[in-house]
PyMOL Python script that loads the backbone (N, CA, C, O; Angstrom):
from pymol import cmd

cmd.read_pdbstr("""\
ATOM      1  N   UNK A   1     -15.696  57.500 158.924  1.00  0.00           N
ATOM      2  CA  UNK A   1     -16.263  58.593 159.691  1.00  0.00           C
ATOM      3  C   UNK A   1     -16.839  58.044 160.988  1.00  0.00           C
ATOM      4  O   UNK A   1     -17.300  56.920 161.183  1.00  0.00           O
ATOM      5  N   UNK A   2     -16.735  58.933 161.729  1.00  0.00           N
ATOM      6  CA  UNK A   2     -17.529  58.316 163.165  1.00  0.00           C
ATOM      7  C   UNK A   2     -18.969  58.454 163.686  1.00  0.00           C
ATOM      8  O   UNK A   2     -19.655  59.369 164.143  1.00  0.00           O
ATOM      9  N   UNK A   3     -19.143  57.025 163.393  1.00  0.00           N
ATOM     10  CA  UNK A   3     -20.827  56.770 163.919  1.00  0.00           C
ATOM     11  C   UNK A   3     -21.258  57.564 164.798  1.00  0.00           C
ATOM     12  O   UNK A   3     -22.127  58.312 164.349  1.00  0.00           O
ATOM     13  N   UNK A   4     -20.888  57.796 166.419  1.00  0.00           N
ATOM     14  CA  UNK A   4     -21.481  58.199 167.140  1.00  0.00           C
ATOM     15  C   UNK A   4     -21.896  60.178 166.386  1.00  0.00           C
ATOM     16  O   UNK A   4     -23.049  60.609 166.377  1.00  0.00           O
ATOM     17  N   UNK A   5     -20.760  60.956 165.900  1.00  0.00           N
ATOM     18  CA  UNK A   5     -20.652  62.145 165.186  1.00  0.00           C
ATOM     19  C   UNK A   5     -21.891  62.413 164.262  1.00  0.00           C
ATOM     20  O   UNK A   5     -22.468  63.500 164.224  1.00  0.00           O
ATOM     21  N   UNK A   6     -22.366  60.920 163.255  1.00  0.00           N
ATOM     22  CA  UNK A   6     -23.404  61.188 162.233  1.00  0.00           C
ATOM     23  C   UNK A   6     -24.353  61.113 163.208  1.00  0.00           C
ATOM     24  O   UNK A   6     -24.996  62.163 163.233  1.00  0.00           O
ATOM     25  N   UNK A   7     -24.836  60.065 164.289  1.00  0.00           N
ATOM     26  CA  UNK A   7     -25.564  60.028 164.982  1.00  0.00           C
ATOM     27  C   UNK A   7     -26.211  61.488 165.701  1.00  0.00           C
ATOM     28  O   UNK A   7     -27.408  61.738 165.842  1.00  0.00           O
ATOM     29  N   UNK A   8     -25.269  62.189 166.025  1.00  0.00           N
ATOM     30  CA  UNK A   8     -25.200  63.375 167.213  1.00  0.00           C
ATOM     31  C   UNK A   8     -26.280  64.155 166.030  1.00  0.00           C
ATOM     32  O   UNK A   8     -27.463  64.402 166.267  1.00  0.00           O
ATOM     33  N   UNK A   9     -25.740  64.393 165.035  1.00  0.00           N
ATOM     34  CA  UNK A   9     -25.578  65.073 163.979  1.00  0.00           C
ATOM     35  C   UNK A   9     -27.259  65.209 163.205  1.00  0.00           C
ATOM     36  O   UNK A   9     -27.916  66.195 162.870  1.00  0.00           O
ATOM     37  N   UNK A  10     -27.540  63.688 163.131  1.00  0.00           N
ATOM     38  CA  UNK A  10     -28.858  63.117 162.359  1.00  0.00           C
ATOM     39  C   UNK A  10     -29.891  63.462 163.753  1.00  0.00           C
ATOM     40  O   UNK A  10     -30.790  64.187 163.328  1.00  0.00           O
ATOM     41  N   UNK A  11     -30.023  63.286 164.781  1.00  0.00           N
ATOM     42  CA  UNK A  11     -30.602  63.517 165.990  1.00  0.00           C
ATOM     43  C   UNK A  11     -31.152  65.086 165.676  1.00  0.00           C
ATOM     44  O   UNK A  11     -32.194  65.547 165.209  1.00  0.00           O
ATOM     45  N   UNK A  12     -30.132  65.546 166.088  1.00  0.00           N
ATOM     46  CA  UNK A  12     -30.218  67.345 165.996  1.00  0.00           C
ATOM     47  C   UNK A  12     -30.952  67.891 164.477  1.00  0.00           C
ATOM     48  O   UNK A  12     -31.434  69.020 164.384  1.00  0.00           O
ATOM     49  N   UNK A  13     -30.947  67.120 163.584  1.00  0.00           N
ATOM     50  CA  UNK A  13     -31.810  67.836 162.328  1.00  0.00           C
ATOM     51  C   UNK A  13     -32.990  67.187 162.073  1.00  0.00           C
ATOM     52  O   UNK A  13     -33.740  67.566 161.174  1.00  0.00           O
ATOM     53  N   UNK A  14     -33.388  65.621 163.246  1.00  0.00           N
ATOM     54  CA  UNK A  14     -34.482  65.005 162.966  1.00  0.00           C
ATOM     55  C   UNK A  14     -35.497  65.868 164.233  1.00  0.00           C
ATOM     56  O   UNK A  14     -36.721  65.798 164.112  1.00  0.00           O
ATOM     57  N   UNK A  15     -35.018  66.490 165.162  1.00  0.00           N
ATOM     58  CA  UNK A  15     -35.200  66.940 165.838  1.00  0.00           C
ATOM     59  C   UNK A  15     -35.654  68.491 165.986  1.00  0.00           C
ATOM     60  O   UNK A  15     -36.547  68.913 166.720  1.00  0.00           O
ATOM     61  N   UNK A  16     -34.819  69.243 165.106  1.00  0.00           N
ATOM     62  CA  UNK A  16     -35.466  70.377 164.508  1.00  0.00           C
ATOM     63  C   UNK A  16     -35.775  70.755 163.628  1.00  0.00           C
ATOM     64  O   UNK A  16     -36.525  71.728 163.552  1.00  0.00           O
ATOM     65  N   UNK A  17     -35.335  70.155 162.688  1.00  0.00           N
ATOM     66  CA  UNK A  17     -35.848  70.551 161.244  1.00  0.00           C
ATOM     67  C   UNK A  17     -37.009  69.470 160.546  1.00  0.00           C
ATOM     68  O   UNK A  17     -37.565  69.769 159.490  1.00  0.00           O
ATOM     69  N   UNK A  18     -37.270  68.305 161.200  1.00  0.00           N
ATOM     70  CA  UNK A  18     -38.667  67.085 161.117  1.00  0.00           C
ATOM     71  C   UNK A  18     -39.328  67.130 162.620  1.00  0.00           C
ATOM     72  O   UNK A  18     -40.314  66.484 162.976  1.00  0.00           O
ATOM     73  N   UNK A  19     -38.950  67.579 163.014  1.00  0.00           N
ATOM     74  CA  UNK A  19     -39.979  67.780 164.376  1.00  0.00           C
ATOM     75  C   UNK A  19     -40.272  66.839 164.701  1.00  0.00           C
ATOM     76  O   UNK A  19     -41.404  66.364 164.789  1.00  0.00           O
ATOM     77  N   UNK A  20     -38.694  66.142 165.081  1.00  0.00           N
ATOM     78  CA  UNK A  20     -39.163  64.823 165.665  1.00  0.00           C
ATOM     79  C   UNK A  20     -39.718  63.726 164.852  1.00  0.00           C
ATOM     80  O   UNK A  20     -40.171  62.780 165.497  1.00  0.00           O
ATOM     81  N   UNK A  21     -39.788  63.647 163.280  1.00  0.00           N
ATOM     82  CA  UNK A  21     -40.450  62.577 162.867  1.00  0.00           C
ATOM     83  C   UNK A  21     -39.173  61.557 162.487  1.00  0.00           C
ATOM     84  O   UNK A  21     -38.379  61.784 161.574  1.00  0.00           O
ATOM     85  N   UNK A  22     -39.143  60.633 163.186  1.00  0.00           N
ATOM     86  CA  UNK A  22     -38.358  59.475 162.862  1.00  0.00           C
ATOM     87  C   UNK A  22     -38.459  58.763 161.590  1.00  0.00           C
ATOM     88  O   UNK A  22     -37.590  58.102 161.023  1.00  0.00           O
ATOM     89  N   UNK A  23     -39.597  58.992 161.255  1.00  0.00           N
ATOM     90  CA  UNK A  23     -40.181  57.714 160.072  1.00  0.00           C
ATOM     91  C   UNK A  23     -39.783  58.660 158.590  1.00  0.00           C
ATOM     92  O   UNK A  23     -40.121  58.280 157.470  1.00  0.00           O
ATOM     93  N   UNK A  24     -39.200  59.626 158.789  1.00  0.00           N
ATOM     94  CA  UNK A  24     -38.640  60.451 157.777  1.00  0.00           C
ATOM     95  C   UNK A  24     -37.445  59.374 157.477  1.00  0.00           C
ATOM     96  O   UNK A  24     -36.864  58.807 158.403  1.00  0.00           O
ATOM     97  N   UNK A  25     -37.143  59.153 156.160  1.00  0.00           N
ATOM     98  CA  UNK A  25     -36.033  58.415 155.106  1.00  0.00           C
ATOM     99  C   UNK A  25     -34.939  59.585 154.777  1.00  0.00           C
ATOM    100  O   UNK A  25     -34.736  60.177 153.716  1.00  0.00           O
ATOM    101  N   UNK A  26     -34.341  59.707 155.978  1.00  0.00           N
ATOM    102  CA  UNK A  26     -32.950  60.784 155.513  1.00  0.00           C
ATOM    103  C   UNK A  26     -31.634  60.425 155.981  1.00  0.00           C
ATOM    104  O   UNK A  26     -31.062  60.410 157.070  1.00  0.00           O
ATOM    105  N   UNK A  27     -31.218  60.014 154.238  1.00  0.00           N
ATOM    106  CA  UNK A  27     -30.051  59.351 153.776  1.00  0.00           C
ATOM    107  C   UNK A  27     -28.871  60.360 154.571  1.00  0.00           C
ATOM    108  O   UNK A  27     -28.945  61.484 155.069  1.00  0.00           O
ATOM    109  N   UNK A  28     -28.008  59.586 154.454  1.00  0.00           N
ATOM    110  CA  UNK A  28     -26.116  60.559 154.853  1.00  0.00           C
ATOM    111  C   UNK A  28     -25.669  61.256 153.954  1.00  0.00           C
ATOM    112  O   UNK A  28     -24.859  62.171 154.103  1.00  0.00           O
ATOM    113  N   UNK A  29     -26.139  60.903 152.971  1.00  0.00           N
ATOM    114  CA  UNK A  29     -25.633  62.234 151.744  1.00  0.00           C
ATOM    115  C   UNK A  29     -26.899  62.866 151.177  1.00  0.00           C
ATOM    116  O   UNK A  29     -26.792  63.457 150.102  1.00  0.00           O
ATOM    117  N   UNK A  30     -28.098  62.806 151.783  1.00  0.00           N
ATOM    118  CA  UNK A  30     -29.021  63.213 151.077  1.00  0.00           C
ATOM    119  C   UNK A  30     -29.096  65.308 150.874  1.00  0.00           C
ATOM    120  O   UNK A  30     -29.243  65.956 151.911  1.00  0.00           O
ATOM    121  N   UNK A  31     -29.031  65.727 150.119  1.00  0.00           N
ATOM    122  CA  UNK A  31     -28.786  67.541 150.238  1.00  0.00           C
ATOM    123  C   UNK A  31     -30.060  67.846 151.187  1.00  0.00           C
ATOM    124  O   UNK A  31     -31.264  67.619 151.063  1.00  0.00           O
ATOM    125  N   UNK A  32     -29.438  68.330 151.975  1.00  0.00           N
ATOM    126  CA  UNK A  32     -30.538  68.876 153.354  1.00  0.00           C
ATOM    127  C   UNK A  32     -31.123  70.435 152.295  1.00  0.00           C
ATOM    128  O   UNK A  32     -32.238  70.945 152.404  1.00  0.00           O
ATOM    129  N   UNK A  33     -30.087  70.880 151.398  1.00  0.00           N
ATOM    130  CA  UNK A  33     -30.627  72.368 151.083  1.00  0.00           C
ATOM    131  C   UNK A  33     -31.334  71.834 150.049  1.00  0.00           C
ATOM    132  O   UNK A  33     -32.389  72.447 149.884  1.00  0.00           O
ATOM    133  N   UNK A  34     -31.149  70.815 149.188  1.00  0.00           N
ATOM    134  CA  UNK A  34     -32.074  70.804 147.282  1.00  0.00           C
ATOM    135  C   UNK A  34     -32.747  70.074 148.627  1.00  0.00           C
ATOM    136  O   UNK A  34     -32.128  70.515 149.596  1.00  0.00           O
ATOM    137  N   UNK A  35     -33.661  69.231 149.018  1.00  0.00           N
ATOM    138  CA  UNK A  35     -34.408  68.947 150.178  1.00  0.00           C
ATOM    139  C   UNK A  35     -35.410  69.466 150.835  1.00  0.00           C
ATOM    140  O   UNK A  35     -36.267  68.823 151.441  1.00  0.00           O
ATOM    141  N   UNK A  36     -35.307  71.143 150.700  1.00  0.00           N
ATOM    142  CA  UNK A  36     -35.863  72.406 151.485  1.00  0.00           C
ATOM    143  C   UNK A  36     -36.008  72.049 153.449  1.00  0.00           C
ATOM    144  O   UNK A  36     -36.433  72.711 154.396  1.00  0.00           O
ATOM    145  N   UNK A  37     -35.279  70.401 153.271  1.00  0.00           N
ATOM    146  CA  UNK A  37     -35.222  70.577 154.937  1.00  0.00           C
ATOM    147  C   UNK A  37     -34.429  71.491 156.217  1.00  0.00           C
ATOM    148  O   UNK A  37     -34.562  71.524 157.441  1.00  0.00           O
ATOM    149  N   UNK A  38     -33.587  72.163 155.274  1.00  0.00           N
ATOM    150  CA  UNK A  38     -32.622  73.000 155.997  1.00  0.00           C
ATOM    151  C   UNK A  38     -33.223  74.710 154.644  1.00  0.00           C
ATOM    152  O   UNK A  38     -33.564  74.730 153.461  1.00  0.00           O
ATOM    153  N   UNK A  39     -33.061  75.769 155.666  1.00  0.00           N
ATOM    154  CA  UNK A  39     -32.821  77.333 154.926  1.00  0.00           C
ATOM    155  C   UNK A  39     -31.667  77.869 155.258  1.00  0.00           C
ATOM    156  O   UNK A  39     -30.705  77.272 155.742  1.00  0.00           O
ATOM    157  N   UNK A  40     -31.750  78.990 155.005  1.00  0.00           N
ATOM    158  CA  UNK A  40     -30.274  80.444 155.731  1.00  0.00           C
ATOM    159  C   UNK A  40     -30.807  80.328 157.125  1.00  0.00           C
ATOM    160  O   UNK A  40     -29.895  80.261 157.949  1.00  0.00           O
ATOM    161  N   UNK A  41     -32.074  80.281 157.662  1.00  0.00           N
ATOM    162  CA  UNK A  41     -32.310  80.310 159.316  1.00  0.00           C
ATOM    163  C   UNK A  41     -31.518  78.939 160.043  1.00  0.00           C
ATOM    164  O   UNK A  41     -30.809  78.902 161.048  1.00  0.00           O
ATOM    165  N   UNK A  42     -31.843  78.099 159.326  1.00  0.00           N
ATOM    166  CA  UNK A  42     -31.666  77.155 159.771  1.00  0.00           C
ATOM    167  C   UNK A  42     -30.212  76.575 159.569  1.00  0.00           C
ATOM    168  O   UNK A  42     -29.805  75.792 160.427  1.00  0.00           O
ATOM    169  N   UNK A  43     -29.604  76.815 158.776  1.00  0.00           N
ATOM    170  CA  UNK A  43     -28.173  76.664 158.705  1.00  0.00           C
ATOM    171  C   UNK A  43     -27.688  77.461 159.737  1.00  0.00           C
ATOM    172  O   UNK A  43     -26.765  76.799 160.212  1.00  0.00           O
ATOM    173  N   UNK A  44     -27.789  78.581 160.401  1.00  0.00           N
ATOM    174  CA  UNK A  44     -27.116  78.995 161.642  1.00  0.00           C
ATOM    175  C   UNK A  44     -27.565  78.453 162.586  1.00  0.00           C
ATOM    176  O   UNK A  44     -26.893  78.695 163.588  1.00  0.00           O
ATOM    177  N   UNK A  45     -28.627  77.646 162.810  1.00  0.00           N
ATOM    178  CA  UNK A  45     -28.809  76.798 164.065  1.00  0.00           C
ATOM    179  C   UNK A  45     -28.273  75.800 164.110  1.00  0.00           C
ATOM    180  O   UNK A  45     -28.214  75.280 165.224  1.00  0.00           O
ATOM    181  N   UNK A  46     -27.740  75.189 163.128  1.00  0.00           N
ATOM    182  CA  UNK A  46     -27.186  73.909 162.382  1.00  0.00           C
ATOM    183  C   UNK A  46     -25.788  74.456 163.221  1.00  0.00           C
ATOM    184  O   UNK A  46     -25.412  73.949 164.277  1.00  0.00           O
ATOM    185  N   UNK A  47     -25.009  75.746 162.438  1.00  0.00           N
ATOM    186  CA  UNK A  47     -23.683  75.757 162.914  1.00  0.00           C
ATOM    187  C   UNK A  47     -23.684  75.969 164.174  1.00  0.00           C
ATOM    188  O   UNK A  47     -22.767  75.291 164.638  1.00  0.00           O
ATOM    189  N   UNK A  48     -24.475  76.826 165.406  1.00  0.00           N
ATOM    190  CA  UNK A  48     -24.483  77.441 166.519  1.00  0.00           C
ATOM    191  C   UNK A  48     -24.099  75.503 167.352  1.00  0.00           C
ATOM    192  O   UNK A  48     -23.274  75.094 168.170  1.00  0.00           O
ATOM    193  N   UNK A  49     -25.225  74.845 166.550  1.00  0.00           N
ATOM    194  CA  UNK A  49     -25.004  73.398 167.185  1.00  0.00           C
ATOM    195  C   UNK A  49     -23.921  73.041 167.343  1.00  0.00           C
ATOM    196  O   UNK A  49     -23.508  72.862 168.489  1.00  0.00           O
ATOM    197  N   UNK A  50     -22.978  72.787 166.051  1.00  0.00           N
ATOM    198  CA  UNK A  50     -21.791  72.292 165.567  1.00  0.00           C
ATOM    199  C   UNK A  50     -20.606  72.956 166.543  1.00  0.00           C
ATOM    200  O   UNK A  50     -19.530  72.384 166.715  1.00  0.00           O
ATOM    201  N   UNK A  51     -20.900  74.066 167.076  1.00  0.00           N
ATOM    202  CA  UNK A  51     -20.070  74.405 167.775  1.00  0.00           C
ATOM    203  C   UNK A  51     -19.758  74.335 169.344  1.00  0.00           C
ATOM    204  O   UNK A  51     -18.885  74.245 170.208  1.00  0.00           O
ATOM    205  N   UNK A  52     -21.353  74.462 169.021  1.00  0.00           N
ATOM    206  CA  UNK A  52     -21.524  73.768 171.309  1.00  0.00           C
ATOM    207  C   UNK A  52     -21.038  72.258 171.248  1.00  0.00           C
ATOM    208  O   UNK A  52     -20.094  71.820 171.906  1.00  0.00           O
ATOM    209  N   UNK A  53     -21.683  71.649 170.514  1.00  0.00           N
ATOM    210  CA  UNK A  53     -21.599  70.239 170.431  1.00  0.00           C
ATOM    211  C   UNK A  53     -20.836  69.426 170.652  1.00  0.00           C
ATOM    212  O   UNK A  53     -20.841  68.557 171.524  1.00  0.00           O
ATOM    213  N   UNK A  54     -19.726  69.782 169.434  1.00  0.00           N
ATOM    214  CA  UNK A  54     -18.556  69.793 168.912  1.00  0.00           C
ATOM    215  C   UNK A  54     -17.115  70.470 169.758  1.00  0.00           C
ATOM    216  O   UNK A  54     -15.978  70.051 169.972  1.00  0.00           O
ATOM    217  N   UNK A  55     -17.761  71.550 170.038  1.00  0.00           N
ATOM    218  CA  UNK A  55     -16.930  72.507 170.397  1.00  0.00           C
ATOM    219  C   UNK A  55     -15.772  72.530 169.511  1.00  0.00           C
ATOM    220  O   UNK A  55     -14.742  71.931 169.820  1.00  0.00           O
ATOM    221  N   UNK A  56     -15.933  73.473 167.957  1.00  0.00           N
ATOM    222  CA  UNK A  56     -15.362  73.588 167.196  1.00  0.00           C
ATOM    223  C   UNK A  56     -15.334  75.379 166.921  1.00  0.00           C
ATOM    224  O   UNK A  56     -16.226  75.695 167.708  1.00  0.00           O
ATOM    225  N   UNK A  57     -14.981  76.359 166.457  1.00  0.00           N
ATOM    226  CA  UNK A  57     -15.282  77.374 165.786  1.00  0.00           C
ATOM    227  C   UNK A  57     -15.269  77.363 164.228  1.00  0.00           C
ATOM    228  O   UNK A  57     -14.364  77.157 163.420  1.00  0.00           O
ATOM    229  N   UNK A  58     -16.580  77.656 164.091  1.00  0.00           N
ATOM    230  CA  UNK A  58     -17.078  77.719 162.469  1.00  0.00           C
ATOM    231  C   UNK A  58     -16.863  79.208 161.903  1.00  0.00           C
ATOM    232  O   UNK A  58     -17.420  80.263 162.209  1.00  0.00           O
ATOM    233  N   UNK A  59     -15.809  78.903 160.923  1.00  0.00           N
ATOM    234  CA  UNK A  59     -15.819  80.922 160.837  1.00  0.00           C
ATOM    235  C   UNK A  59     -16.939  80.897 159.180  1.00  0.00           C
ATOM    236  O   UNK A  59     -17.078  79.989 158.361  1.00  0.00           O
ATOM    237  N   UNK A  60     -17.471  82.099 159.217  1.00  0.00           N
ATOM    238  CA  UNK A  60     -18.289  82.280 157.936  1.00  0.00           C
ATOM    239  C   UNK A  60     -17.763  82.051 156.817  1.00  0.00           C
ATOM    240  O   UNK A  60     -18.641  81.859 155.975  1.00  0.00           O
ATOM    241  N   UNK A  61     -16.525  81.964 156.323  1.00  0.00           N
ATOM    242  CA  UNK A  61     -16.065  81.335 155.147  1.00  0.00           C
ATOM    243  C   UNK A  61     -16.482  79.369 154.820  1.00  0.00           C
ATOM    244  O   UNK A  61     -16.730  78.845 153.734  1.00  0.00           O
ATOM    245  N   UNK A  62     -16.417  78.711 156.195  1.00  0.00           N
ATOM    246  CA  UNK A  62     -16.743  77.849 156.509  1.00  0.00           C
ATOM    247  C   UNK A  62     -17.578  77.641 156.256  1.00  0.00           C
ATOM    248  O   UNK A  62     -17.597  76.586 155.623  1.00  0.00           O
ATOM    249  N   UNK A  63     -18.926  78.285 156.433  1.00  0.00           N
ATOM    250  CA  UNK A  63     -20.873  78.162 155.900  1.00  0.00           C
ATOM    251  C   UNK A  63     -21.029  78.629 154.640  1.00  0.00           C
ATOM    252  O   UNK A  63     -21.253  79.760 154.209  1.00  0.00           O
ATOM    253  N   UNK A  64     -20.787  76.961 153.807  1.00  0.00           N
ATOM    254  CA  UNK A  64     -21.148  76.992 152.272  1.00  0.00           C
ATOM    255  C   UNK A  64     -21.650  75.417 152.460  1.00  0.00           C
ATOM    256  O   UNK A  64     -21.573  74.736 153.483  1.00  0.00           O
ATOM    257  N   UNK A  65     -22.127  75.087 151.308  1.00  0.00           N
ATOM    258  CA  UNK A  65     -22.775  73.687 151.061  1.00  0.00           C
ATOM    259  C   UNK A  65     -21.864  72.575 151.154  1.00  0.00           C
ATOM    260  O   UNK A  65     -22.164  71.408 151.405  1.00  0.00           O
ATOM    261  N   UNK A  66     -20.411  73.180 150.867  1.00  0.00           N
ATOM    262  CA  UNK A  66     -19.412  71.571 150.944  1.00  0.00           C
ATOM    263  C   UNK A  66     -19.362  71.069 151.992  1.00  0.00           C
ATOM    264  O   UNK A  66     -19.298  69.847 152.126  1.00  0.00           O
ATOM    265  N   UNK A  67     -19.378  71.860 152.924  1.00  0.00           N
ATOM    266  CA  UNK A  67     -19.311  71.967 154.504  1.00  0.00           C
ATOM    267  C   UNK A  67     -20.415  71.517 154.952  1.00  0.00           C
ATOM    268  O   UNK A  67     -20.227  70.654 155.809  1.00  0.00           O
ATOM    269  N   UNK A  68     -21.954  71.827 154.644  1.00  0.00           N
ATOM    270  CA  UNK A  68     -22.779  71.328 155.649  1.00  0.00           C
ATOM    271  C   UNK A  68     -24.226  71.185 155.026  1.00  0.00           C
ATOM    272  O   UNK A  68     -25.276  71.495 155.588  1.00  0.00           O
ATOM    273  N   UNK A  69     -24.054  70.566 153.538  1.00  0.00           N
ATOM    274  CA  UNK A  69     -25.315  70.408 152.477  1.00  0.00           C
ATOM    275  C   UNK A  69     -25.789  68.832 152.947  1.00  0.00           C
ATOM    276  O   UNK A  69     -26.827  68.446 152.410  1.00  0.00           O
ATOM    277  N   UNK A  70     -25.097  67.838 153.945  1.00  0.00           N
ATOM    278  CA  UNK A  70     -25.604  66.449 154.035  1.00  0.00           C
ATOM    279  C   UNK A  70     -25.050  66.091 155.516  1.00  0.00           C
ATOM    280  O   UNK A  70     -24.250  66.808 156.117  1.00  0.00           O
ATOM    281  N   UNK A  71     -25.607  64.839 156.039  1.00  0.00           N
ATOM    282  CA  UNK A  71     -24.908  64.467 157.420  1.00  0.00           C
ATOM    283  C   UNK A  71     -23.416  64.123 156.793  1.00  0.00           C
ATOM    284  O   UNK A  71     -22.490  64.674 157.388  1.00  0.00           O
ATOM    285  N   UNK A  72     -23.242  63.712 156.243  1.00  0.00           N
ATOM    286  CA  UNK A  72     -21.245  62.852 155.495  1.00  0.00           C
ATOM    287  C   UNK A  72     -20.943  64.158 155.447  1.00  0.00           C
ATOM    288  O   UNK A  72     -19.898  64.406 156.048  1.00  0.00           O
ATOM    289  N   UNK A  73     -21.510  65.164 154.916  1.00  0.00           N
ATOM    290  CA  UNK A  73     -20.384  66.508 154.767  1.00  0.00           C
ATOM    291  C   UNK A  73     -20.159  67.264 155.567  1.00  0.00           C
ATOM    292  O   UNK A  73     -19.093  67.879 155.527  1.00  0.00           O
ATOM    293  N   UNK A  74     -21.272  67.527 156.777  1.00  0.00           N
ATOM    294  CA  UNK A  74     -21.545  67.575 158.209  1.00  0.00           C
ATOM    295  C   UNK A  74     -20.084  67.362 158.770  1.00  0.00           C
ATOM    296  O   UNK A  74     -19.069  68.058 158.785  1.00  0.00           O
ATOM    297  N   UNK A  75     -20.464  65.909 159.293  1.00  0.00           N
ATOM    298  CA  UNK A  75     -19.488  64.825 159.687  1.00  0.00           C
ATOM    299  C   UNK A  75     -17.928  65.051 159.414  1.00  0.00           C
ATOM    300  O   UNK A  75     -17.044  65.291 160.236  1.00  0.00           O
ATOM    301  N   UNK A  76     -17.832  64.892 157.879  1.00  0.00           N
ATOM    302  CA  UNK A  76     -16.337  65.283 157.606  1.00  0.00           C
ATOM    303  C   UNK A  76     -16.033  66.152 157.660  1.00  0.00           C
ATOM    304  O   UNK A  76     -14.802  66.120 157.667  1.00  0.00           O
ATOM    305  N   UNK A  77     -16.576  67.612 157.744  1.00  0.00           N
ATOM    306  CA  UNK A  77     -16.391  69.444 158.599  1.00  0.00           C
ATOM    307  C   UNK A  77     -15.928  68.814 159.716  1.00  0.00           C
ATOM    308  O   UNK A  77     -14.710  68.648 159.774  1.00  0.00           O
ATOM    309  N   UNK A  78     -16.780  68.320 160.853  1.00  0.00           N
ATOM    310  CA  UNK A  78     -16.597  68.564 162.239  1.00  0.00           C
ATOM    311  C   UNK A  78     -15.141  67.597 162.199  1.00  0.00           C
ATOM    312  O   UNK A  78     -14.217  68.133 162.810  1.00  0.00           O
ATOM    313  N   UNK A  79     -14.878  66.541 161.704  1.00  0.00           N
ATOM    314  CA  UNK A  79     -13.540  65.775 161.592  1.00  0.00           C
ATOM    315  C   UNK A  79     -12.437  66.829 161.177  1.00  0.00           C
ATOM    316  O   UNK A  79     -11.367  66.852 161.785  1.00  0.00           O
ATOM    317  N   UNK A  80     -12.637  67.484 160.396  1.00  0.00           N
ATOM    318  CA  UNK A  80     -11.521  67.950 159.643  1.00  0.00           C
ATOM    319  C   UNK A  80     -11.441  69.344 161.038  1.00  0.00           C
ATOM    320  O   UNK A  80     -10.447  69.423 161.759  1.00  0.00           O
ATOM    321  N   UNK A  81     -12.344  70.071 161.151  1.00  0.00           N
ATOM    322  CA  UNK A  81     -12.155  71.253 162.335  1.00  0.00           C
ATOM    323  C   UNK A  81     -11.622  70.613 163.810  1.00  0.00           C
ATOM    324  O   UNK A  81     -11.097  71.428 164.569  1.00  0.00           O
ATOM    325  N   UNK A  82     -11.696  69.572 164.150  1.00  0.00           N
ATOM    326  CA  UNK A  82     -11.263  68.750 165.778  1.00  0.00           C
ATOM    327  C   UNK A  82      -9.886  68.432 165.144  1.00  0.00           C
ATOM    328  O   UNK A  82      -9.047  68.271 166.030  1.00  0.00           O
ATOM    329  N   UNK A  83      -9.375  68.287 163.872  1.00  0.00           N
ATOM    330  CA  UNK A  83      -8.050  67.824 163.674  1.00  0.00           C
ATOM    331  C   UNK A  83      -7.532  69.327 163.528  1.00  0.00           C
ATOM    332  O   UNK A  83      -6.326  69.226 163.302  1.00  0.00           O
ATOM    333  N   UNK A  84      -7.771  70.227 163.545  1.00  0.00           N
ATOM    334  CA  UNK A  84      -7.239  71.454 163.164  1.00  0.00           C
ATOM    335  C   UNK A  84      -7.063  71.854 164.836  1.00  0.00           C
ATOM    336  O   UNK A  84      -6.080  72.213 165.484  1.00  0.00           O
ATOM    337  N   UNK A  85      -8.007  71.698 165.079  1.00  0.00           N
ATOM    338  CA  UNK A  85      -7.868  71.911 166.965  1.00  0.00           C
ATOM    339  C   UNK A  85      -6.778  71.548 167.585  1.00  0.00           C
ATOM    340  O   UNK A  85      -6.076  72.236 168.327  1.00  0.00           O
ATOM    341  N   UNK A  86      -6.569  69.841 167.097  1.00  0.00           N
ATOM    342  CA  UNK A  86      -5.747  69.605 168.083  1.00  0.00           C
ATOM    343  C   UNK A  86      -4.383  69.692 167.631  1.00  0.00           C
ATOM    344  O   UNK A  86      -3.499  69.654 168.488  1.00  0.00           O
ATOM    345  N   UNK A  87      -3.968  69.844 165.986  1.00  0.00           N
ATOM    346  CA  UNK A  87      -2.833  70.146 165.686  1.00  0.00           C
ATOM    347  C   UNK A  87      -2.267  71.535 166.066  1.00  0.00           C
ATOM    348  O   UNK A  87      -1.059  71.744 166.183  1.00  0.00           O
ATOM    349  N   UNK A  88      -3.263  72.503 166.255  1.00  0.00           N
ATOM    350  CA  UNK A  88      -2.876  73.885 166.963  1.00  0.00           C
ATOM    351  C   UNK A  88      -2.414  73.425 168.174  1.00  0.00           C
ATOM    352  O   UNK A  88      -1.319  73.787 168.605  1.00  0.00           O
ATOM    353  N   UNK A  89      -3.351  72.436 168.951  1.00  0.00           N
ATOM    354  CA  UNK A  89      -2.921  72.653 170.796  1.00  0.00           C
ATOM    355  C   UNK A  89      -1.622  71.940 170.738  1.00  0.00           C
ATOM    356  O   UNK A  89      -0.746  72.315 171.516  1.00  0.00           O
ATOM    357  N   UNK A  90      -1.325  70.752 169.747  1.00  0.00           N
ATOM    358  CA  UNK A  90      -0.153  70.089 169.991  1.00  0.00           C
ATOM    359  C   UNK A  90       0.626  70.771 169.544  1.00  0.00           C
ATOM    360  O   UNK A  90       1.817  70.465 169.592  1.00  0.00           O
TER     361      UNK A  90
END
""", "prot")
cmd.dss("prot")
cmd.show_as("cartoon", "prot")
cmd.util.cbc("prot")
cmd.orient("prot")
């Protein structure tokens, strides 16, 4: 998976959902939802991100936990949606 992607990724939820606390211990697979660090509010700020960011389209079938319960599952969404992208444009 690509570092800079978990990076982007871990930034943006240490950032709004820890308010900035760095010294928070949050693993790549750790469940952001059993966690209570992520809600339903906050999972659409999560995707609204994923999509500027990324520049991916997240359709609502897409927003379930396999998709976006950890940074690795994060990560492998936004991989798997940029390969869907570009096999359409090619």
């Amino acid at each position: 998976m690509s570092e800079p992607v978990h990076q982007h990724i871990r930034e943006f939820i240490v950032e709004n959902f820890l308010f900035g606390d760095d010294d928070y211990e949050l693993d790549n697979g750790v469940s952001l939802i059993e966690t209570d660090l992520v809600d339903s509010t906050g999972i659409l700020e999560l995707v609204s991100f994923l999509e500027e960011r990324f520049e991916i389209a997240v359709a609502d079938a897409d927003i379930v936990p396999g998709n976006l319960d950890s940074i690795d599952r994060i990560a492998a969404f936004v991989a798997r949606k940029r390969g869907e992208g570009q096999r359409l444009a090619g």
